[in-house]
N, C-alpha and C positions, 0 to 999 in steps of 0.2 A: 122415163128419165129420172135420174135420181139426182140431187141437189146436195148442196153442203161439200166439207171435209172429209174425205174416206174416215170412218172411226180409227182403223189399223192405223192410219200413221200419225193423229194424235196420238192414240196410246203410245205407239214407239216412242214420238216426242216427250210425252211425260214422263216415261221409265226413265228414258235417258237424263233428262235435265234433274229427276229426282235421287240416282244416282251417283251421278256428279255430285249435286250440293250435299248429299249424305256422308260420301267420302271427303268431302271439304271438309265436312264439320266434325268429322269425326279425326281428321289430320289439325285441325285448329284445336279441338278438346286436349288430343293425345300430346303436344306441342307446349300448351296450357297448363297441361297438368305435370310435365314435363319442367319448366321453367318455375310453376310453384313449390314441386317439389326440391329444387334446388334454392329455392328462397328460405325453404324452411329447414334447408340442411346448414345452413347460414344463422338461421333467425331464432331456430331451435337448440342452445346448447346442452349439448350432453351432459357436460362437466360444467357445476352453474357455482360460484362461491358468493352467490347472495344471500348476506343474511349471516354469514358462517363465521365462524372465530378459525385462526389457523394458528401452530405453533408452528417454528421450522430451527434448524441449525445450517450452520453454514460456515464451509471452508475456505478461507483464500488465499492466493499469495500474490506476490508483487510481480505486475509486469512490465515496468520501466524502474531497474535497480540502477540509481547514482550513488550516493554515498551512504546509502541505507538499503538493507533489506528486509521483508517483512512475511509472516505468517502470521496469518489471524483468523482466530475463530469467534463464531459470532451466534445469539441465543436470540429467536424472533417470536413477534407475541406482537398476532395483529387480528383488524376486525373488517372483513369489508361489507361497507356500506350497498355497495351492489358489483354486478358483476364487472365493473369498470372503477371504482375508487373504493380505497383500503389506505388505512392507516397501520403502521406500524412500528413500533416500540423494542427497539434491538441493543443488545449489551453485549461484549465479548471485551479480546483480551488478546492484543497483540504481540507475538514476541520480534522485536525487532534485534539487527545485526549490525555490524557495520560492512561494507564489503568492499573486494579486493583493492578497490580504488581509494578506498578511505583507510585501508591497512598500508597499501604504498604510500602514500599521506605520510601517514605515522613514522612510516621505517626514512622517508626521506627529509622528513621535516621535524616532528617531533622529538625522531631520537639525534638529529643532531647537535652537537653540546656549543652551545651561545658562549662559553665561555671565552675572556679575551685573551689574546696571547698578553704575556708566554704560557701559562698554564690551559691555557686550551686554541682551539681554531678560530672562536668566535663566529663561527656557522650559523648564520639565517638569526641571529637577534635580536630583531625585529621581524616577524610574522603577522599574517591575518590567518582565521578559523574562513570555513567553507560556509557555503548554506546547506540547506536538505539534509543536516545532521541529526536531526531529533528524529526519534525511534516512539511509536506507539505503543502506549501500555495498555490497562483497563477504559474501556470508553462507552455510553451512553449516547442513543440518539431517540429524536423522533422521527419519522417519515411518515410522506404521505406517497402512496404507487397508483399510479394511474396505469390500466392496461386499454387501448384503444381498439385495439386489433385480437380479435380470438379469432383462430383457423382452423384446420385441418390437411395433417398429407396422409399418404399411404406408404410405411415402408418395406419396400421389395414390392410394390405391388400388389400386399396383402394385410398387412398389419396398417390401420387407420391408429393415428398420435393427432390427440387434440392439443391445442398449444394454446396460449397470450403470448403477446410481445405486451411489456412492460416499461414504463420509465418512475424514476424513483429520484425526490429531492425531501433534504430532511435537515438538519442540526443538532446539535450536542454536545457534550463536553470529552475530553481523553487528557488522562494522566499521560508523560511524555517525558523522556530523560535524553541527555545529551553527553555523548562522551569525546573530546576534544580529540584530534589527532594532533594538533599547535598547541593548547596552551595545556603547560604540563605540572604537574603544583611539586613534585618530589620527583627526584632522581636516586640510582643507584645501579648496581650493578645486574646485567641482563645479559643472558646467550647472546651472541653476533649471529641472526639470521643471513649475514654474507658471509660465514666464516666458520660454519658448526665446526669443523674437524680443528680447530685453532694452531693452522696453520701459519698463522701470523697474527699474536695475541696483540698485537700494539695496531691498531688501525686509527685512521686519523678521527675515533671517536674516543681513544684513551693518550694521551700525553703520558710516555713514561716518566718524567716528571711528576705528574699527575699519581700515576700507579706506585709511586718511592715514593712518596711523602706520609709524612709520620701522621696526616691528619686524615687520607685517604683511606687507609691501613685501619685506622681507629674508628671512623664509619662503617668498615665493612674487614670486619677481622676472618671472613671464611675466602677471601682473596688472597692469592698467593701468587703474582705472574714468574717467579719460578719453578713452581709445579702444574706447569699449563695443562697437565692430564687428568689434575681432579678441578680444573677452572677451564672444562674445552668450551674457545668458543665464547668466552666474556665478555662484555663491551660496558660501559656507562650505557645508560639510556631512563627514559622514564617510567616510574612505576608509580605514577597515581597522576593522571592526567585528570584536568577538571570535568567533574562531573556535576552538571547540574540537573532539576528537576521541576516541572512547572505542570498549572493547568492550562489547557486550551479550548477557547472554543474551536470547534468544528463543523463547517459546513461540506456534506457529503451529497454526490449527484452518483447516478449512472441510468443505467438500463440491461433489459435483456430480456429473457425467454422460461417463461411457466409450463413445461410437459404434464403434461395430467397424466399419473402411472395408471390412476381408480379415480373413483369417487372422488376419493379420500386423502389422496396420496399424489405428492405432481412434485416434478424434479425439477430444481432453480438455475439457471448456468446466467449469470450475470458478470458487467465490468461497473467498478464502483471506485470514485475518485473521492479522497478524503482529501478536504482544503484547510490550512490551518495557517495561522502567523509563524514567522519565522524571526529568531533571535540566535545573533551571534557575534562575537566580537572580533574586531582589528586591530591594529600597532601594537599588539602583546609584544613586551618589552623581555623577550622571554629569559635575557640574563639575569636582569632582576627579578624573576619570578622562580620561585618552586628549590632554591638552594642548589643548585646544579652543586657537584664535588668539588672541591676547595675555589667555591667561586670568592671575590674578594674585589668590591665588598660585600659582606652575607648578602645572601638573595633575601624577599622579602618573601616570610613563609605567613602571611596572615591571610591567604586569600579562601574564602569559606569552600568548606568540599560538601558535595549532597545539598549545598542552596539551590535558591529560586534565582531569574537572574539576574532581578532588580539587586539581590545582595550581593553578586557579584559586579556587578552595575557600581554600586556602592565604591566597593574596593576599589573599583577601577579610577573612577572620580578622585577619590583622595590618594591615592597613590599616583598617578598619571601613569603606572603601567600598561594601562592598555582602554579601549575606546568600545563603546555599544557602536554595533553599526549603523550609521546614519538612515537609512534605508533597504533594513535585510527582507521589507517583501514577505509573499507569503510562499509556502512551500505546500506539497502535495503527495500522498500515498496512491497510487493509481493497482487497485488487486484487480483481479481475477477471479472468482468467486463460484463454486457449486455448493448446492443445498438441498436439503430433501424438506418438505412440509407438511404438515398434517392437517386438514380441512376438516374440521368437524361440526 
């Protein structure tokens, strides 16, 4: 008789359980190495700007136009500290506009003539200015950018684009000028944008009255409203509306998106809010201001042109012409903004 465990079916036993746990372990390995390598496609950046100095330029334009429009270009010059904080030291130079809304302004309010009857309408002679008037010129900041987030997609399925999302808060200063569609410091004769073909040269912004008089005639000797074919189209209105000019601080925020093109080389596409004080005036007394045509009695032509607006501040105090606004708040640029950078 023979005693024990057949040997054959240990052995089976062993192979089998040995196996098993070999293909476990080699499903756990492969699984392992699977999930580390996705740690380090994460953890490992391709594209690293630690340590690097960047230069970049950058274009933008306005994306919520009220009574200003804007383009601005901008020259950047920063360092980051590591692959998530970067300071940066940016200067550009904004051309601002005023737009459509601030130009009907103008045609509906500015050009109409305050004068009182009988020699004129007396239209709107008492005015207030708007806010969101002032246009950015030359401007200086510093920032600091935070990027939290570095990614990666694939596009079409083929091409891999490393990215940052970024957020960016800074301050500075910007030269800034203001041009009035209400308060208008000179008058004289202008085209009638109602009226080019001058088809009716007397509209209720000229008082024939007004147009026959020996003192009208004597301001502006190239009018003639009986040869309305070399005057198509003429009307009073203003031609030197107040323009002023100030410094401002500025505090600018946004965020956005870092494309790595290279190395060396990563495309910007950000939105970037520019916040600044706002100043502007009410109760412009506009018949006494700016000499409107045979106004009586003379307007008061001392009000400064190309000031700050404390000097028109000034003016306004001692003449009671017109009022600083009790609380004009602050106003804002909101661009849109692409850029290219150089990481070196």
């Amino acid at each position: 008789m023979t005693t024990g465990r057949p040997k054959v079916r240990q052995g089976y036993g062993f192979d089998a359980v040995a196996l098993a746990t070999a293909i476990a372990i080699g499903f756990q390995g492969t699984a392992a190495r699977a999930a580390e390598a996705e740690k380090e496609a994460v953890r490992n950046r391709i594209f690293t700007p630690d340590g690097r100095f960047e230069v970049g330029v950058t274009w933008g334009i306005t994306m919520l136009s009220m009574m200003t429009q804007h383009m601005n270009f901008n020259l950047d010059v920063g360092y980051n500290f590591n692959d998530s904080l970067a300071v940066v030291i940016a200067g550009g130079y904004g051309l601002g506009s005023h737009t459509s809304v601030a130009h009907e302004v103008f045609n509906e309010v500015g050009q109409k003539n305050p004068t009182p009857p009988p020699m004129g309408p007396g239209a709107l002679a008492v005015a207030a200015d708007f806010q969101n008037l002032w246009e950015l010129g030359p401007h200086a900041e510093l920032n600091l950018r935070w990027s939290p987030i570095y990614g990666k997609m694939n596009l079409a399925g083929e091409l891999p684009v490393h990215f940052q999302t970024f957020l960016t808060l800074g301050g500075g200063v910007g030269q800034f000028q203001f041009y009035s569609p209400v308060f208008c410091l000179a008058y004289g004769v202008l085209p009638d944008p109602n009226d080019p073909a001058n088809t009716n040269p007397y509209t209720e912004e000229m008082n024939p009255a007004v147009l026959n008089s020996a003192s009208f005639q004597a301001q502006n000797p190239d009018w003639n409203p009986t040869m309305p074919a070399t005057n198509p189209g003429n009307v009073a209105g203003c031609v030197d509306p107040l323009h002023m000019t100030d410094v401002k601080p500025i505090v600018n925020f946004g965020g956005g998106f870092r494309f790595f093109l290279t190395k060396n080389i990563a495309l910007k596409i950000e939105v970037r809010d520019y916040l600044f004080p706002d100043f502007y005036f009410v109760s412009i007394k506009r018949s006494q201001i700016g000499g409107w045509l045979n106004n009586n009695p003379p307007a008061d032509t001392t009000v400064p042109q190309n000031a700050t607006p404390n000097a028109v501040q000034a003016y306004c105090t001692s003449s009671g012409n017109c009022n600083k606004s009790g609380s004009p708040g602050f106003t804002s640029i909101a661009l849109f903004n692409l850029g290219l950078q150089w990481i070196f």
